[in-house]
Backbone bond lengths (Angstrom), bond angles and torsions (degrees), N, CA, C in turn:
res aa  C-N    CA-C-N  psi(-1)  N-CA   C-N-CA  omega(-1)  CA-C   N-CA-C  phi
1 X - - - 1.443 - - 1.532 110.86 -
2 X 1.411 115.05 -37.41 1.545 117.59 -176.14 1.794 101.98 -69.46
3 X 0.918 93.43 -12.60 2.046 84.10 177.23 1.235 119.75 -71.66
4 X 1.852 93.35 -61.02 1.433 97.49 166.03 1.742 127.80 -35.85
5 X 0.713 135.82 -58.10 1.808 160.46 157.41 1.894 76.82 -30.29
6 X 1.200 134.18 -75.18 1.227 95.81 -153.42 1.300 102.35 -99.18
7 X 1.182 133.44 20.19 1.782 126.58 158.40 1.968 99.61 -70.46
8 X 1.479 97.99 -47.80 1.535 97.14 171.51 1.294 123.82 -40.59
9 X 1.484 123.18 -49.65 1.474 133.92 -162.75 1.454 99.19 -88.99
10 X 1.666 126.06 -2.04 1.509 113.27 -177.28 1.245 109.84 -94.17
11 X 1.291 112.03 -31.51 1.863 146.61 -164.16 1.498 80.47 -80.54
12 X 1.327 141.52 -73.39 1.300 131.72 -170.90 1.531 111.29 -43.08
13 X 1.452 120.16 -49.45 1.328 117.00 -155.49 1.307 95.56 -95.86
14 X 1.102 141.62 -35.56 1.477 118.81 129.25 0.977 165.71 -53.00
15 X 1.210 117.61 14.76 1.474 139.45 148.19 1.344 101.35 -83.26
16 X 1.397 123.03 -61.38 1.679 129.64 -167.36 2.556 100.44 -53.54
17 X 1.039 70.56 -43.45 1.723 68.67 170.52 1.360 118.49 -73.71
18 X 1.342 135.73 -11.47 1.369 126.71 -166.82 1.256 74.01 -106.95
19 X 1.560 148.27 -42.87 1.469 128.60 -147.04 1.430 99.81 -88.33
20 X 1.570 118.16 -21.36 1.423 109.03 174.89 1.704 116.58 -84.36
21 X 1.591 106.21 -10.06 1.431 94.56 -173.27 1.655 96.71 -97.57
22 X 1.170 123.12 -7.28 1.803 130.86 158.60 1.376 109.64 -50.84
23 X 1.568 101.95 -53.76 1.737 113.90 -164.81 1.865 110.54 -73.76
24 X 1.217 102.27 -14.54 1.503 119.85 -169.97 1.580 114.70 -99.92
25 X 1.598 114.11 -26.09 1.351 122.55 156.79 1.407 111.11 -82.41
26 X 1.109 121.83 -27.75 1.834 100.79 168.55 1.446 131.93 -100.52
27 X 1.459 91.95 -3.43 1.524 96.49 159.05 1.380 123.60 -73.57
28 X 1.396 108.37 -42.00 2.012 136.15 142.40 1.592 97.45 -5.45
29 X 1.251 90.06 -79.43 1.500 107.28 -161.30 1.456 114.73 -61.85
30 X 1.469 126.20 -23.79 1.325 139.14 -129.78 2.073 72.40 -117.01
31 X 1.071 119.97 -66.64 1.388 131.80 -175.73 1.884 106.02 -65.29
32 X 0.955 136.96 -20.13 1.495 136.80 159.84 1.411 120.21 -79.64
33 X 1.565 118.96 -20.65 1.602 140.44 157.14 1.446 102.64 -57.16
34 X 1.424 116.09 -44.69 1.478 104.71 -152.84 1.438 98.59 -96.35
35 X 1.182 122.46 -29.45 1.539 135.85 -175.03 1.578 120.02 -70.87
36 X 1.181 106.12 -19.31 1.608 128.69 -158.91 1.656 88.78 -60.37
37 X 1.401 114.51 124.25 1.383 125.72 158.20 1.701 108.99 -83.74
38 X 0.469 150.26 -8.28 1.815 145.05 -136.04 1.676 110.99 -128.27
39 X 1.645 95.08 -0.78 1.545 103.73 -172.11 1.646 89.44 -86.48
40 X 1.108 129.11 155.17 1.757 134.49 121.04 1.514 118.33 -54.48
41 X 1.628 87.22 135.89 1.551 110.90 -168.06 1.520 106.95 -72.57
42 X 1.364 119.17 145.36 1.006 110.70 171.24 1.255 121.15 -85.09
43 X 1.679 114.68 159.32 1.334 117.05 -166.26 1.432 115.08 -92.89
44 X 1.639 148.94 92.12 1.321 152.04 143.94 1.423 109.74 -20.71
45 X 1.399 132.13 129.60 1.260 133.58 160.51 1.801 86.28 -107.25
46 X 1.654 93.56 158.69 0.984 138.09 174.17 1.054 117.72 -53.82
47 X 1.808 133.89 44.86 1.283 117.70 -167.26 1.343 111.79 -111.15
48 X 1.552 123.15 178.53 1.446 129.08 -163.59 1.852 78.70 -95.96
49 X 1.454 122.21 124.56 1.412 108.73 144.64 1.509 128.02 -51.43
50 X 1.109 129.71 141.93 1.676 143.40 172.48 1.555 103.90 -49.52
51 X 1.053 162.54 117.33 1.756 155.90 156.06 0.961 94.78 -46.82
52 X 1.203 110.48 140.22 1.822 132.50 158.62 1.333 121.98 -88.89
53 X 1.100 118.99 157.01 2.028 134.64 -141.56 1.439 74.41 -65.45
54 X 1.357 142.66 -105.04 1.625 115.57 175.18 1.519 126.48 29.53
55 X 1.012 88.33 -97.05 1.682 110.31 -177.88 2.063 95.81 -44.60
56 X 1.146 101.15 -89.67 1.593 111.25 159.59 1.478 101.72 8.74
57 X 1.431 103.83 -94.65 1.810 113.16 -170.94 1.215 111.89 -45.22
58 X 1.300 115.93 -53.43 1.740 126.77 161.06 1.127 104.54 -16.28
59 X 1.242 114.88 -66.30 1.986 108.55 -150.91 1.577 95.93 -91.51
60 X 1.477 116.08 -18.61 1.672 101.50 179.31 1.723 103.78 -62.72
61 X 1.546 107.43 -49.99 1.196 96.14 -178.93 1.107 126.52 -47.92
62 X 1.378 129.19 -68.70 1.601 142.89 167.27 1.843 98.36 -22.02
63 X 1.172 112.55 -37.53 1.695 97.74 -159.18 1.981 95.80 -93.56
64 X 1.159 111.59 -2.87 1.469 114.54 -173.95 1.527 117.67 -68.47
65 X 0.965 133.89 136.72 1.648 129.76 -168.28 2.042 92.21 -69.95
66 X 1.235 108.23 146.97 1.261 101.59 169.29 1.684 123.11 -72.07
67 X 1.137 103.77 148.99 1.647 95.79 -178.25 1.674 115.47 -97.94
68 X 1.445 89.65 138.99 1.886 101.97 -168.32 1.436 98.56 -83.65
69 X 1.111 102.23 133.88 2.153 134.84 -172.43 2.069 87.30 -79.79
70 X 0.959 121.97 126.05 1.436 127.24 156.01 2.117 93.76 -86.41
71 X 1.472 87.81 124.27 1.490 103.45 175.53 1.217 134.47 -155.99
């Protein structure tokens, strides 16, 4: 019975090693994508970014007449 128990615990830690050496080739891969000198750069045009709902509320406020205090 004690064998069994450790055929279990080998099969585990071998599985856990193939899934980390899976997770370690596509991170590989994932980090040689990003690193790659040899690509052409991509081209940015000149655009105005869109403001975000932030920004948005921002300028409503700023553009709001101020409000008069009864005093």
């Amino acid at each position: 019975m004690s064998w069994q128990l450790w055929v279990l615990i080998t099969l585990a830690a071998a599985g856990l090693v193939f899934l980390a050496a899976a997770r370690m080739r596509h991170a590989r891969k994932v980090f040689d994508d990003i690193t790659e000198l040899h690509r052409p750069a991509a081209r940015r045009e000149a655009v105005e970014p869109e403001p975000d709902e932030l920004a948005r509320a921002r300028a409503r406020h700023l553009e709001a007449e101020p409000k008069r205090r009864h005093g």
